[in-house]
C-alpha positions as CSV (number, residue, x, y, z in Angstrom):
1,X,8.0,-77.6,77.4
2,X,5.9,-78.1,74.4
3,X,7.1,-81.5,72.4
4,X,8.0,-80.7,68.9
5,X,9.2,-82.7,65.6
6,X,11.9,-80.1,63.9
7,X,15.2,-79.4,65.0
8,X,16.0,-76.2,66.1
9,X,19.7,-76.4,64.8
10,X,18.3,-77.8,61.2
11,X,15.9,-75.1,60.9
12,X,18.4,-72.3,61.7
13,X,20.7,-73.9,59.4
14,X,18.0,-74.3,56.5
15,X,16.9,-70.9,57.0
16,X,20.3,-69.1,57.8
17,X,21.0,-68.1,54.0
18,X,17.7,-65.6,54.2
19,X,18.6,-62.4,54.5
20,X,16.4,-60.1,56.9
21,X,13.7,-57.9,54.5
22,X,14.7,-54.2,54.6
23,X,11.6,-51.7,53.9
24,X,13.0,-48.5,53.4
25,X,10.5,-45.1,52.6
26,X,11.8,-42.0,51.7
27,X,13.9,-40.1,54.2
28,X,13.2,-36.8,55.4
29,X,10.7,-34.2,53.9
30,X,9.5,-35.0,50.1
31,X,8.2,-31.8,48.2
32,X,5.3,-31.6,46.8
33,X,6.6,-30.4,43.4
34,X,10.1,-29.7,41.6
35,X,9.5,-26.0,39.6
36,X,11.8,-26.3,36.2
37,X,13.7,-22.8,35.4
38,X,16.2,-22.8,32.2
39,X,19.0,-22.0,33.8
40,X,19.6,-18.8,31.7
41,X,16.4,-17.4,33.9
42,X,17.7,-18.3,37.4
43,X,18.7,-15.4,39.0
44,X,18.8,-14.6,42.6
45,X,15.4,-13.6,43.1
46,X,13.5,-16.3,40.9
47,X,12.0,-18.0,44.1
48,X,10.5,-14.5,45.0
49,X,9.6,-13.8,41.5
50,X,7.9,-17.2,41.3
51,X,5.8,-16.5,44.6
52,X,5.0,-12.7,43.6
53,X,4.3,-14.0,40.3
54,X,1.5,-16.9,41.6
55,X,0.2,-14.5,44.1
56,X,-0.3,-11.6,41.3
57,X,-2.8,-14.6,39.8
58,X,-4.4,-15.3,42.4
59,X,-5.1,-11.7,43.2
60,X,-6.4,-11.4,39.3
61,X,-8.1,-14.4,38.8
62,X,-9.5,-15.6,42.1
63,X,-9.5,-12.7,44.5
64,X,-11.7,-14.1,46.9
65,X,-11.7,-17.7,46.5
66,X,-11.4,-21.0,44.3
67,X,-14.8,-22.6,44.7
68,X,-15.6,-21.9,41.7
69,X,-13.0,-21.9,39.1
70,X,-11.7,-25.9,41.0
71,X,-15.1,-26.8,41.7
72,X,-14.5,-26.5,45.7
73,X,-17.5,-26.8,48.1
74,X,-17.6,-23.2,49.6
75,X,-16.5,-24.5,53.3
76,X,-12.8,-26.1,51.7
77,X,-12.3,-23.2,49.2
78,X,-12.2,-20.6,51.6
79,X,-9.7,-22.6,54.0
80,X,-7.8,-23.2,50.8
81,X,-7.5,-19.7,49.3
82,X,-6.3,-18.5,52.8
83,X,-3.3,-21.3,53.2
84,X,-2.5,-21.0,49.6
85,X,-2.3,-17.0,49.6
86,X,0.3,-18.0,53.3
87,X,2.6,-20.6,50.9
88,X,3.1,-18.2,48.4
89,X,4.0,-15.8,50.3
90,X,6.1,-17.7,53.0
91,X,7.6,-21.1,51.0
92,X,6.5,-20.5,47.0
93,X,9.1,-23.3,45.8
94,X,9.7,-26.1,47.6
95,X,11.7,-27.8,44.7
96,X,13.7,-26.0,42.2
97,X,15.4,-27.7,39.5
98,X,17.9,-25.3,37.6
99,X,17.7,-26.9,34.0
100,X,20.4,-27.0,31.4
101,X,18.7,-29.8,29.8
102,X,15.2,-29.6,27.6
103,X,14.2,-26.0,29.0
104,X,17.5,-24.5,28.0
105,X,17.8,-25.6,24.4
106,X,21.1,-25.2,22.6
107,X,23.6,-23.0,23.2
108,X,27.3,-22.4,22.8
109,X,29.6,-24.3,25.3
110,X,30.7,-20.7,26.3
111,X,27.0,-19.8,26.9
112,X,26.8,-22.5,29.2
113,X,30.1,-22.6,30.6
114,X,29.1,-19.0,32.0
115,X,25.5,-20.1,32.8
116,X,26.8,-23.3,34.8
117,X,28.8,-21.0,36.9
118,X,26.9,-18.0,36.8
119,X,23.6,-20.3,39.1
120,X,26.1,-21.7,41.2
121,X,27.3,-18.7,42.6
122,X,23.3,-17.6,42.6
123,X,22.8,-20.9,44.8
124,X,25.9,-20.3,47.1
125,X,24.3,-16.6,47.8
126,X,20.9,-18.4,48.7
127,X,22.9,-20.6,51.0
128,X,24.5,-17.6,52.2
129,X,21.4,-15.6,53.4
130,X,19.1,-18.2,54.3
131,X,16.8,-18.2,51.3
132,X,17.4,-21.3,49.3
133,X,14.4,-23.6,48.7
134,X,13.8,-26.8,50.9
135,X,15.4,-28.8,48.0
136,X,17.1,-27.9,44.8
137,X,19.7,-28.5,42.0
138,X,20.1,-28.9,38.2
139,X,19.0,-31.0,35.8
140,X,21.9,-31.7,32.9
141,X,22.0,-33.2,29.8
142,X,21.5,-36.9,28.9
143,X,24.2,-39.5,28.0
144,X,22.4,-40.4,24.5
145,X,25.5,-39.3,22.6
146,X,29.1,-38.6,23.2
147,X,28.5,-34.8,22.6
148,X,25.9,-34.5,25.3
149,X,27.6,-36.8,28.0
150,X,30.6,-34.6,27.5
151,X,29.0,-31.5,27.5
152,X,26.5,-32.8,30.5
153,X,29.2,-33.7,32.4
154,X,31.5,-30.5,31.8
155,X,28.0,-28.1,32.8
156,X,28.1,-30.4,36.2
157,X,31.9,-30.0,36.9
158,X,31.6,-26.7,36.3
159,X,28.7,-25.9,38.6
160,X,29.8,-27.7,41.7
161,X,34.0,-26.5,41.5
162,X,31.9,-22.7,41.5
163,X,29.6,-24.3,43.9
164,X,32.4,-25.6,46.4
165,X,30.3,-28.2,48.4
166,X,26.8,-30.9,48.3
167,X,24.8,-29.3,50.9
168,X,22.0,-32.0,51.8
169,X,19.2,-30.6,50.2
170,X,21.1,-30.8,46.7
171,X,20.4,-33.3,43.9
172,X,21.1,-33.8,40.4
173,X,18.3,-34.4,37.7
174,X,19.6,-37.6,35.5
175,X,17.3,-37.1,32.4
176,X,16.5,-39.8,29.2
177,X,18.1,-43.2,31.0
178,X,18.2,-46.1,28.8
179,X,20.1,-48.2,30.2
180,X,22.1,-49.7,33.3
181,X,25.6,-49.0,32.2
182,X,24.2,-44.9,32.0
183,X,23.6,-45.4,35.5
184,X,26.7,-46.9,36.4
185,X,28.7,-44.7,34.7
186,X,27.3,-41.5,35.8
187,X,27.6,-43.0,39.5
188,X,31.3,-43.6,38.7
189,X,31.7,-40.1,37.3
190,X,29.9,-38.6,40.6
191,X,32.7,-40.4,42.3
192,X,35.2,-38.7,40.8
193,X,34.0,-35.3,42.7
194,X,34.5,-36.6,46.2
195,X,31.3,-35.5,47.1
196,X,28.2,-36.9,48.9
197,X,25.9,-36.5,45.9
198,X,22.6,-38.0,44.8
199,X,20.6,-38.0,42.0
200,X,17.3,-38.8,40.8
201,X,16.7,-41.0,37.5
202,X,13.6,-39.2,35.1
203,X,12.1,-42.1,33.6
204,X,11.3,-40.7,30.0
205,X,11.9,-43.4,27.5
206,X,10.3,-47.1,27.4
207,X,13.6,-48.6,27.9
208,X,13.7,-47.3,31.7
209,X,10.5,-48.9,31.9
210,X,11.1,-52.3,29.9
211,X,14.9,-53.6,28.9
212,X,15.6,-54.8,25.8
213,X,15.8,-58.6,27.6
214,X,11.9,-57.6,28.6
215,X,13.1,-57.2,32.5
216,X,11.5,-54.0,34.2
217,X,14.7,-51.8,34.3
218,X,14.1,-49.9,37.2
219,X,15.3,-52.2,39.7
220,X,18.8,-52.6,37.8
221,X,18.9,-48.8,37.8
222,X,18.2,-48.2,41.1
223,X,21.0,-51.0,42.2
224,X,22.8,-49.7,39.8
225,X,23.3,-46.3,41.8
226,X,24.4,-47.6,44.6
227,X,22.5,-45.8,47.2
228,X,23.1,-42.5,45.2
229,X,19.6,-42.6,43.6
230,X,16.7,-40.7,45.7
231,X,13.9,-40.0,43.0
232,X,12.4,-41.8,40.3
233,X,10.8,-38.7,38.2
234,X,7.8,-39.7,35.6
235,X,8.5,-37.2,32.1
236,X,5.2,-37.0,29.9
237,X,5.8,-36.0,26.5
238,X,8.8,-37.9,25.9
239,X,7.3,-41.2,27.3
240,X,4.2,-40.8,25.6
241,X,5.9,-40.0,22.4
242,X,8.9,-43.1,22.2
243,X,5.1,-45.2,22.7
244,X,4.3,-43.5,19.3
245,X,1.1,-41.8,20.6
246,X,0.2,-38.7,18.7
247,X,0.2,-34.8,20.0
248,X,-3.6,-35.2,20.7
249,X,-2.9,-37.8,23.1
250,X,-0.1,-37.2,25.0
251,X,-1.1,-36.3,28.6
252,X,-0.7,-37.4,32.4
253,X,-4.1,-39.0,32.0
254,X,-3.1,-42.0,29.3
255,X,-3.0,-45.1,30.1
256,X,0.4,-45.4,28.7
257,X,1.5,-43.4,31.6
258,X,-0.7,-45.1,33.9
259,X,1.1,-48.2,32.7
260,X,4.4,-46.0,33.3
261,X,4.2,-44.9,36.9
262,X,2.7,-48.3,38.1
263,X,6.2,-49.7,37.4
264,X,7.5,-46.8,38.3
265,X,5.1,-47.7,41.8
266,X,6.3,-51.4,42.2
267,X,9.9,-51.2,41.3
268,X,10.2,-48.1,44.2
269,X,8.0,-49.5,46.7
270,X,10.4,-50.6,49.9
271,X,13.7,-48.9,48.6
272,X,13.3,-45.5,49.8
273,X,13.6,-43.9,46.4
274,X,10.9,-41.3,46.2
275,X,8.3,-41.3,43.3
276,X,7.5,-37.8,41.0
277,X,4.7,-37.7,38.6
278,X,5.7,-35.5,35.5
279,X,4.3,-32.0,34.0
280,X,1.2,-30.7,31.9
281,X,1.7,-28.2,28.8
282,X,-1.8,-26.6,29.5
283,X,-0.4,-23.2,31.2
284,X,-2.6,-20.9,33.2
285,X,-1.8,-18.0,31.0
286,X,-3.5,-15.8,28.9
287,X,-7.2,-15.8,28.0
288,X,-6.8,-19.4,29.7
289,X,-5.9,-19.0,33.1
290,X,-9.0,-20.8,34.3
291,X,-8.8,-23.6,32.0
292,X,-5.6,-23.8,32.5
293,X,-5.4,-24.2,36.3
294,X,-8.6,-26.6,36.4
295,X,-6.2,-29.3,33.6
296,X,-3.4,-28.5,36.4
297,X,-6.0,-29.2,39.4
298,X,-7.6,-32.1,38.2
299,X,-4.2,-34.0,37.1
300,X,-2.4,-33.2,40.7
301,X,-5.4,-34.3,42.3
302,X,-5.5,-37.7,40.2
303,X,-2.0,-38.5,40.5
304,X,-2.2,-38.2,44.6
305,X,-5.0,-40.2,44.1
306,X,-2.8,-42.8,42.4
307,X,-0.3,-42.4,44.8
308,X,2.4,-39.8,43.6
309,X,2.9,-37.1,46.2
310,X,5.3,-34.8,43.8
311,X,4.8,-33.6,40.0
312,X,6.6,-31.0,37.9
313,X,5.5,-27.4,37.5
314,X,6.5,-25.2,34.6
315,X,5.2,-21.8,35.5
316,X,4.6,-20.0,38.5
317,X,0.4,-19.5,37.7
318,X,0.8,-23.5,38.3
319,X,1.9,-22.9,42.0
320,X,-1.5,-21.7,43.1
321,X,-3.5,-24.9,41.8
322,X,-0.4,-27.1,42.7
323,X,-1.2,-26.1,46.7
324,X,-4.8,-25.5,46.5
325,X,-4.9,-29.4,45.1
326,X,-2.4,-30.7,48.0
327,X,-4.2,-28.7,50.3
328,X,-8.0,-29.8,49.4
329,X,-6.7,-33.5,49.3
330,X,-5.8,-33.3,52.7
331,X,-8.0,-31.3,53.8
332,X,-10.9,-33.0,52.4
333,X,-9.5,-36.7,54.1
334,X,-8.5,-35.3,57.6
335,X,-11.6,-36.6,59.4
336,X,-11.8,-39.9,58.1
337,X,-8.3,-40.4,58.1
338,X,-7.8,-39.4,61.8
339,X,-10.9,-41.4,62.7
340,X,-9.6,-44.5,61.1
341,X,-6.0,-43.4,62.9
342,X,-7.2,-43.3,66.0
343,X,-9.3,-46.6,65.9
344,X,-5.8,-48.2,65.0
345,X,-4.2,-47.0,68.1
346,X,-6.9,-47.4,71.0
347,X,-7.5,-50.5,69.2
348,X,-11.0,-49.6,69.6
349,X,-13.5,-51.4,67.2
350,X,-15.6,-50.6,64.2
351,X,-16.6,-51.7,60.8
352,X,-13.1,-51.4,59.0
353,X,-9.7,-53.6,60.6
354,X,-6.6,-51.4,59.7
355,X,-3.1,-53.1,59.5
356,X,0.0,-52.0,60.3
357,X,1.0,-50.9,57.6
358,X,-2.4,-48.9,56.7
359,X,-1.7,-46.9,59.7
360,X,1.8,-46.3,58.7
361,X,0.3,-44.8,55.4
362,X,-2.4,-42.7,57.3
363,X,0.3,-41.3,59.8
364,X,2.7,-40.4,56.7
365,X,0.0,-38.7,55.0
366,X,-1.0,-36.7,58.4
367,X,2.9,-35.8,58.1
368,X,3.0,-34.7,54.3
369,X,-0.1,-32.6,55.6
370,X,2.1,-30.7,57.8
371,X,5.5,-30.5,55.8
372,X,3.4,-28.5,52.8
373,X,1.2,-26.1,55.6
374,X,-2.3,-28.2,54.6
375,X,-2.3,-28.4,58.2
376,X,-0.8,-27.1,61.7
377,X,0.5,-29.2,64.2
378,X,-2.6,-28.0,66.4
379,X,-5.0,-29.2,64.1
380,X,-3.5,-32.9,63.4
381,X,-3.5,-32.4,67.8
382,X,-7.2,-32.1,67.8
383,X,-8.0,-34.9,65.1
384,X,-5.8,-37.6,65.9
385,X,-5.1,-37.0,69.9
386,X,-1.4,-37.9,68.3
387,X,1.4,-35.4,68.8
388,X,3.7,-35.4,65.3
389,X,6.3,-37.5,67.6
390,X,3.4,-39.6,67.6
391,X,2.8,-39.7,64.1
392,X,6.8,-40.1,63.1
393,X,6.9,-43.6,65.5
394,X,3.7,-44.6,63.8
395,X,5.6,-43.9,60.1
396,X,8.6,-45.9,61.1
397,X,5.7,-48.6,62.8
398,X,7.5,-48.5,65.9
């Protein structure tokens, strides 16, 4: 035995008040976008109308491909109009939040009274027949004052009594947070339903970013949920305006938002909450449709850049640039990606030295790849030599 000069029983003692470091990601399948509908539009066929609605501009706009109108070398577009034609037709939505918040404006509490029960019972009959999206639920009004808390939280009690249960893919959209005790109380009031519900915090004012005591907030707010909290979601124009940046300038691409989502980044990273990047106003519609989808391309293509796998869309035009985007990013990485993947496992050697926790990204991005149809399970097969069991082990660096 090796001679040594500390005490075994003083070093467990000394170090016996650390707890073990936890690193949590995001459990399960994260969507690529959540698709905003005022809740006086959902009806039952809005995730059809939103598919049949994208694919109509495709058809008009880009019949044959996207290398020109996204700037696409010809060998990517033409893989990428093909598997964006199969997603709208197959999974259009992935994410749909049913919004009694900004997008449905003001109406009477009867209005919404009927409205709030009216969806539910449009969401029970998706559950029903098998057609609901992968993940949905509403977005409700923010606590800033007594009248909207009250109403926010009578639109919620309403929807779920006429909704009946929390199926897992439900979640609640928290809007304008601005402080801890929001969070706490709105966790305490989602305790009063005796359900298993979650929510996800929109981080839309600089007091979610920075507390008045100058302490990054999200941390507190995410504690403060007590496990509730699965989604940190990033909105635009009411961040960029509380900064006091003028119309002109209030877009994804500022660096006030940059500042925004790197907090957003830091404070998430290791606690399993998910990250959301937020919406653009520029809508493929009109004499713009081109315009429009190349602002929609570009900024969804940035912010996975940057790190943010999920964004809001406003209109369904927006699904066929939000898929050809996810799809060319992954498309455009696969062979790199897998080649770097595959040094990592046969340990083989070569000019870059992965770390663990490199190919734990790699193999969670080779996942995301398959949850949104960039890729099949055959193809991720023929560039990585990894089966998705593979892949899943690798995620969770077993």
């Amino acid at each position: 035995m090796p001679r040594t000069s500390l005490s075994a029983e003083a070093v467990r003692a000394l170090t016996a008040r650390l707890p073990d470091v936890e690193l949590r990601a995001p459990a399960g399948r994260q969507p690529v976008h959540t698709c905003y509908v005022p809740a006086d539009r959902v009806t039952s066929s809005t995730v059809r109308d939103w598919g049949a609605q994208a694919l109509a501009a495709l058809a008009e706009h880009a019949p044959d491909d996207l290398a020109d109108v996204l700037g696409l070398s010809p060998e990517v577009a033409e893989v990428v109009h093909g598997r964006v034609r199969s997603k709208l037709v197959t999974e259009p939505v992935e994410d749909l939040r049913i919004d009694f918040e900004d997008g449905y404006g003001v109406r009477s509490d009867e209005e919404e009274d009927a409205d709030a029960e009216r969806t539910a019972l449009v969401v029970r009959d998706w559950l029903r027949d098998g057609v609901a999206p992968p993940r949905f639920g509403l977005r409700m009004k923010s606590f800033d004052t007594k009248a909207l808390r009250e109403r926010g939280i009578r639109t919620l009690d309403v929807f779920l009594t006429a909704l009946g249960e929390a199926p897992e893919a439900f979640v609640i959209t928290f809007p304008k947070v601005t402080s801890v005790a929001q969070v706490e109380v709105f966790g305490d009031v989602l305790d009063l339903f005796g359900l298993p519900l979650r929510f996800e915090i929109q981080i839309e004012t600089t007091q979610s970013i920075v507390d008045p005591q100058g302490r990054l907030a999200i941390p507190r707010f995410i504690e403060a949920g007590r496990g509730r909290v699965t989604g940190l979601h990033f909105g635009t124009y009411d961040y960029t305006a509380g900064c006091g940046l003028g119309a002109a300038h209030q877009h994804l691409a500022h660096g006030a938002c940059d500042f925004a989502r790197n907090v957003m980044q830091v404070s998430a990273a290791g606690t399993g909450v998910a990250l959301s990047d937020g919406s653009t106003n520029v809508l493929p519609v009109g004499e713009d449709v081109h315009e429009g989808w190349r602002t929609h391309y570009r900024l969804v293509r940035r912010s996975l850049a940057h790190g943010f796998y999920q964004g809001w869309d406003l209109h369904p035009a927006q699904l066929v640039t939000r898929y050809a985007a996810v799809h060319a990013f992954y498309l455009e990485g696969v062979e790199a990606d897998a080649r770097r993947l595959k040094a990592y496992v046969e340990r083989a050697g070569g000019s870059v030295l992965d770390e663990p926790a490199t190919a734990q990204a790699l193999s969670t991005s080779f996942i995301r790849a398959l949850d949104c149809g960039a890729l099949d399970e055959r193809e991720v097969r023929r560039a990585t030599g990894l089966t998705v069991t593979d892949l899943q082990a690798l995620a969770r660096r077993e």
